[in-house]
N, C-alpha and C positions, 0 to 999 in steps of 0.2 A: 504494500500500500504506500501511496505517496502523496501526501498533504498538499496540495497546494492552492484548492480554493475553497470556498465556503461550505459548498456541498458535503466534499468531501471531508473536513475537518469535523460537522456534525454528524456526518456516517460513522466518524471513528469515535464518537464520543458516545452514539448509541450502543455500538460494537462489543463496546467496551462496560455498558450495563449504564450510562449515565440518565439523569430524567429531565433533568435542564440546567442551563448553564447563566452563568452570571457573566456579565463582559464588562470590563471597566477601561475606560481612554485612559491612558497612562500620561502625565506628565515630567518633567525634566524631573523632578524631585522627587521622583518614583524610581526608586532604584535601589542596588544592593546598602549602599553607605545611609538613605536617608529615610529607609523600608519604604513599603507601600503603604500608600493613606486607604484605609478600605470606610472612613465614614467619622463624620463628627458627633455621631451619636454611639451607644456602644449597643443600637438596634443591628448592627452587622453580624452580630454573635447570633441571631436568628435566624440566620442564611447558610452559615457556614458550620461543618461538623468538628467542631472542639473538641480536648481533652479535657481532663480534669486542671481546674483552674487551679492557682498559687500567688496567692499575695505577695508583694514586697515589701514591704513600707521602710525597707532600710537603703533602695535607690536613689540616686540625687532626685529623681523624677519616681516617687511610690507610684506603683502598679499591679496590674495582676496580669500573669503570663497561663498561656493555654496551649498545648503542643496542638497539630496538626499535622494532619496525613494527607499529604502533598505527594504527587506522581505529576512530574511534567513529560508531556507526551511531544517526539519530535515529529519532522516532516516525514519521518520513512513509518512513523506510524508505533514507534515502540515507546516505551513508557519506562520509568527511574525512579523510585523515590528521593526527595528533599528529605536527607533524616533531621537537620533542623529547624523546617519549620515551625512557625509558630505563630500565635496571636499575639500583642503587647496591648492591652488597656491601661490607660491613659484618662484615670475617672477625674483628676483635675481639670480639662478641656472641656467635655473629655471629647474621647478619639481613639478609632482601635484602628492598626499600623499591623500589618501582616512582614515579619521578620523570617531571616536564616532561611529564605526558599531557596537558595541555589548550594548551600549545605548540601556537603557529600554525593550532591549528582551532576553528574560527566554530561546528563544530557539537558542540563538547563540552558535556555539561553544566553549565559553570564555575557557574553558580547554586548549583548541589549539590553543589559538591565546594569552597566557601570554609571557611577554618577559627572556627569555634568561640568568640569569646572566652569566657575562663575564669569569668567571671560569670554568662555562658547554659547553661553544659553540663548538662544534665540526665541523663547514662548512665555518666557513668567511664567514661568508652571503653569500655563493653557496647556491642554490637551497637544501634543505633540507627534502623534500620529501612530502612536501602538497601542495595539487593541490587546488587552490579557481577559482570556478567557478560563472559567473558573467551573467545573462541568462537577454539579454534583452526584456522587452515587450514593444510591440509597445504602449501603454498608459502609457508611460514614467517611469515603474520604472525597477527597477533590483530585479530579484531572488538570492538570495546567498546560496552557496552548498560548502563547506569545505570537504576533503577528506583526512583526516589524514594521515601521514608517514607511508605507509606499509601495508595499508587498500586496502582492494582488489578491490576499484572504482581507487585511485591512482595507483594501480602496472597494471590497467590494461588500464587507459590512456595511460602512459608512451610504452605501449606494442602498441598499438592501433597507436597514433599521429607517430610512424615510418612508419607505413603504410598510414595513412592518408595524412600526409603531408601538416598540416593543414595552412593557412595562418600568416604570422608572422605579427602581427600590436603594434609596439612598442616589451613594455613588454609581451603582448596577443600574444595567439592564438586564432585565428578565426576561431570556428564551423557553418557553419549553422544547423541551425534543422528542417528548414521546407520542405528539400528536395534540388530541385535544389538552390544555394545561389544567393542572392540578386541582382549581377548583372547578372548572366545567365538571371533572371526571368525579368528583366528591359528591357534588348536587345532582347526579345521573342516580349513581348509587345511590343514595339517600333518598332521591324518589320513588326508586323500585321495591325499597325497602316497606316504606311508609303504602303504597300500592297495595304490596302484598298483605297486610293486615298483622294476623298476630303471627308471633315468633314463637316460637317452644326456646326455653329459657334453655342457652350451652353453652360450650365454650370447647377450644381447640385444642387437641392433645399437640403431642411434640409434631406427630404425623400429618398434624392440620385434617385429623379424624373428630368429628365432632359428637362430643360426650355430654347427657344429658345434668342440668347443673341446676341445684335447686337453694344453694345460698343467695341469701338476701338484695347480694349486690351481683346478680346475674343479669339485670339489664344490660351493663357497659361490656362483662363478658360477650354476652350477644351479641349485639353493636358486632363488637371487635369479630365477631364467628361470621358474621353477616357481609364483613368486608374481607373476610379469610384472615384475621389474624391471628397466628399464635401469643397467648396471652405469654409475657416476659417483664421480669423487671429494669429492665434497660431505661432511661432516660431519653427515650428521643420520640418523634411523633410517631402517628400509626400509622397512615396511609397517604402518599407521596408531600411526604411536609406538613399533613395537618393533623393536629392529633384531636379524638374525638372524645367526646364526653359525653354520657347521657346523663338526662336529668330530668328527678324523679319528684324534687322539690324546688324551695324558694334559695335552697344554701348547696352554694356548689364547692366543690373540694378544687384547687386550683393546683396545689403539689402539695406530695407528702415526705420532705424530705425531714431524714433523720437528723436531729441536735449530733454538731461535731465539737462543740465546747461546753463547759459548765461543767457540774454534777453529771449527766445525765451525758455529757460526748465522753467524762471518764470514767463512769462506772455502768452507763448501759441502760436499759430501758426498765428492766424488773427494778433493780434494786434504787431508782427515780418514784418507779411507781410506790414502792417501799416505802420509800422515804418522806414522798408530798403527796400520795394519793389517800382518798378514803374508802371507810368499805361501807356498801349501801345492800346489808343483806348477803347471806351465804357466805361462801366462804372467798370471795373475790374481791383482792384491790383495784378501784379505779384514780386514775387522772382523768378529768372531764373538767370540762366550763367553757366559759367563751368569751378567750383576751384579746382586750383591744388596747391597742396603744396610749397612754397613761389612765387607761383605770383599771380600777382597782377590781379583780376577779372575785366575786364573793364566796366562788365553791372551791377557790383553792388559796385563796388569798394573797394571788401572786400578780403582778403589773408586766405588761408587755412592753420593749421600749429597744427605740433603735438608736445605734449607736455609730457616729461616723456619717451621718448622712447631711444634705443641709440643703431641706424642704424649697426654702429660698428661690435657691440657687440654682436643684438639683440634679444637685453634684454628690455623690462621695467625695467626704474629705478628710474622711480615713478610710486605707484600705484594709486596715487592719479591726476596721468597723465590724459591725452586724447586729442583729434581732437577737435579743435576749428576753428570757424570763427572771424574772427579779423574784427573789423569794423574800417572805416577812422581815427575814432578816436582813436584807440587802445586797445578799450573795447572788451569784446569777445559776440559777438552776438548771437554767440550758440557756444552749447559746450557737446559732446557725451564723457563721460567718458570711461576708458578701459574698467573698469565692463557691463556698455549697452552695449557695440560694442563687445564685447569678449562673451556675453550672446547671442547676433546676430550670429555670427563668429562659434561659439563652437556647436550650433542646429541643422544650415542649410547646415553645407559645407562640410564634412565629404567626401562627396560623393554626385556629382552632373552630372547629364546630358544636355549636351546645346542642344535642339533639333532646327536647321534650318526650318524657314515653308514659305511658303508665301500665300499670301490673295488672292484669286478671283477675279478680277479685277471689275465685276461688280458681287453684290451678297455678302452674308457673308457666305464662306465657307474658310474652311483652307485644305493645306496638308503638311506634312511634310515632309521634306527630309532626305536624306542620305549625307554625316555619321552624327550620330548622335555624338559630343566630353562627351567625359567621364573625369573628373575629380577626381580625387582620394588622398587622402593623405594631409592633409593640417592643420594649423596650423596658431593660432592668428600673429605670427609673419610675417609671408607670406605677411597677408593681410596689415598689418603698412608697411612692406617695400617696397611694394607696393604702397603703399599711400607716402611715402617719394620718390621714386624716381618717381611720375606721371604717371605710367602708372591708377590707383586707381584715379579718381576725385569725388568732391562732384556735383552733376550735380541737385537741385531743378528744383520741378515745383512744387511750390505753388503757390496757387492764394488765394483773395476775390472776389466770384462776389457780385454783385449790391452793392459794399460798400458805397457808400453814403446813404443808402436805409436801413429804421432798419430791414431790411427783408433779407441780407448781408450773404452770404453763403462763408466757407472757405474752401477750400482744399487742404491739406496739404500732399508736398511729399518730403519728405527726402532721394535723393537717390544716392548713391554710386554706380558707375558704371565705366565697363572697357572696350575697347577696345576688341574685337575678338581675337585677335590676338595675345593678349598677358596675355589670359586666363592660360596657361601652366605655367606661373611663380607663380601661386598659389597655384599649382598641385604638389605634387611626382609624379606621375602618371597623364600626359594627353594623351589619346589617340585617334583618329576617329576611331567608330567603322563602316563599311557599312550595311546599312540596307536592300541591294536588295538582292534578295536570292543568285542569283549568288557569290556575293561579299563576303556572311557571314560565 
């Protein structure tokens, strides 16, 4: 295979399992010495498939650093990994700068991406005439494809995106490549769904065998059985970028990521529940209640509060920040760093559907309704301001059962959850979409 126009550069990017690609104009200041700008918001971390995040706060410039898996693809059609790649956030700006892609591989284009002395530049950081393409795969890495100044894959994008019209997200343009893009294909599904009436409550073995399932929260199993997915505890959306939620009530669960500081990120979930929970009946401790940012929890007697943030601004202006639980005594009983929650934040929300269902009143069958809400556009700081002015609560359901019993079983839920209603504050974009044919 041999790359050399548009066509076929998206042929190799399907080829290769990709489902759409991000394309950014590159400027003089885009280069190995000065990284790439990928966006002044730190909404770019909902595009691209990150590692597990790590603060700095001890850089002249505190940050947080994210690895990625970077394969730059040349013209003869083969592919290298970048082994160090990586994100750099930048929450003083902020601003997230894509670093160390031409690390360790032989087939980067390092020619085309040295930087500039100040004497030669000819654009002020305008747009300079290379096109970097960014092709994402659903197995979380990125393909990279660079298209030099005046190569006839760049002069003939440039000719092409007036026609196409492609989507603006940030810095990006948004191609899809696998045909119709990601939310036509979501709202297809979700009509046929909704169409076919009730569902027998399941969920998906390893084999994508589907097993009849009659726990409580076997709506969103379904959902997920309905669009063929294997249920998993991975971090990242369900179905090409969006991830789905059903919804049964007025209080939706947004993530449930586990406390990595306090009591509770050093001793663990049981012995948390131990310590601050109470028992309501039998032989079972709970954690439960519903914290919101400076009051006062009456069922546990604990205050919710962020740390490092500046509502203002909003900004992080510490990175070494986070959500904390305050216990009576003023220790912090748990405690989700920015990097957890921003690692949470950055995988799952990009683009979300809330899908309405209700249960069978006798029987375990579901159906879903119409409209289904679409969210779109969204960004870590969304979610903090959110969580500072209360619409965002921490809402547990942790338990021990049989805890006096060495036989003591713990369940731990950590979850974040918001109100119906005021889902749109998270959103650039919220919309209902109707799922009855007539409507659509």
């Amino acid at each position: 295979m041999t790359i050399r126009t548009l066509e076929a550069l998206f042929d190799a990017f399907r080829d290769l399992g990709a489902t759409h690609t991000f394309c950014k104009r590159l400027a003089e200041n885009d280069n190995s010495k000065q990284q790439i700008y990928l966006g002044g918001s730190l909404d770019a971390l909902n595009m691209l498939p990150f590692g597990e995040v790590a603060s700095d706060a001890s850089a002249k410039r505190p940050n947080m650093k994210a690895p990625l898996k970077l394969l730059w693809l040349d013209e003869a059609g083969r592919t290298a990994p970048a082994s160090g790649a990586q994100l750099i956030l930048y929450p003083d700006y902020p601003e997230v700068r894509l670093s160390g892609f031409l690390r360790g591989c032989a087939r980067a284009p390092a020619a085309f991406l040295q930087p500039v002395p100040r004497e030669r530049r000819k654009f002020d950081n305008a747009p300079d005439g290379r096109i970097l393409f960014l092709a994402n795969h659903p197995d979380r890495h990125l393909i990279a494809f660079l298209a030099p100044a005046g190569s006839a894959i760049a002069e003939e994008f440039e000719n092409q995106a007036m026609r196409w019209r492609p989507r603006q997200r940030g810095v990006f343009l948004d191609i899809p490549l696998q045909g119709n893009d990601a939310r036509s294909a979501l709202l297809a599904r979700l009509r046929e769904i909704h169409a076919a009436g009730w569902h027998a409550s399941r969920r998906l073995n390893a084999q994508r065998v589907a097993q009849p399932y009659i726990a409580r929260n076997g709506a969103g199993y379904t959902l997920e059985a309905l669009f063929g997915i294997v249920p998993n505890s991975k971090a990242q959306p369900d179905f090409l970028g969006w991830e789905l939620k059903a919804c049964g009530s007025d209080r939706i669960t947004l993530m449930t990521p586990e406390p990595d500081s306090g009591f509770y990120g050093k001793h663990g979930a049981e012995e948390f529940v131990r310590k601050f929970g109470h028992q309501a009946g039998g032989d079972t401790l709970y954690f439960t209640g519903l914290h919101r940012v400076g009051e006062l929890c009456r069922a546990t007697g604990q205050t919710l509060a962020v740390r490092g943030f500046d509502i203002a601004s909003g900004k992080i202006v510490d990175v070494g920040g986070g959500v904390y639980l305050i216990a009576p005594n003023g220790s912090e009983s748990a405690g989700w760093s920015f990097s957890r929650l921003l690692e949470h934040w950055g995988r799952k929300h990009a683009a979300a559907a809330y899908v309405p269902y209700e249960k069978e009143a006798a029987g375990a069958r579901y159906r879903y309704l119409s409209p289904a809400s679409l969210g779109e556009g969204t960004e870590f700081v969304r979610f903090l301001r959110a969580l500072v002015d209360g619409a965002v609560a921490f809402d547990p359901g942790s338990k021990v059962v049989d805890a006096s019993t060495k036989k003591s079983k713990v369940k731990a839920r950590s979850q974040f959850r918001i109100g119906k209603r005021r889902l749109r504050q998270l959103y650039e974009r919220f919309t209902d979409e109707p799922l009855d044919p007539t409507n659509s």
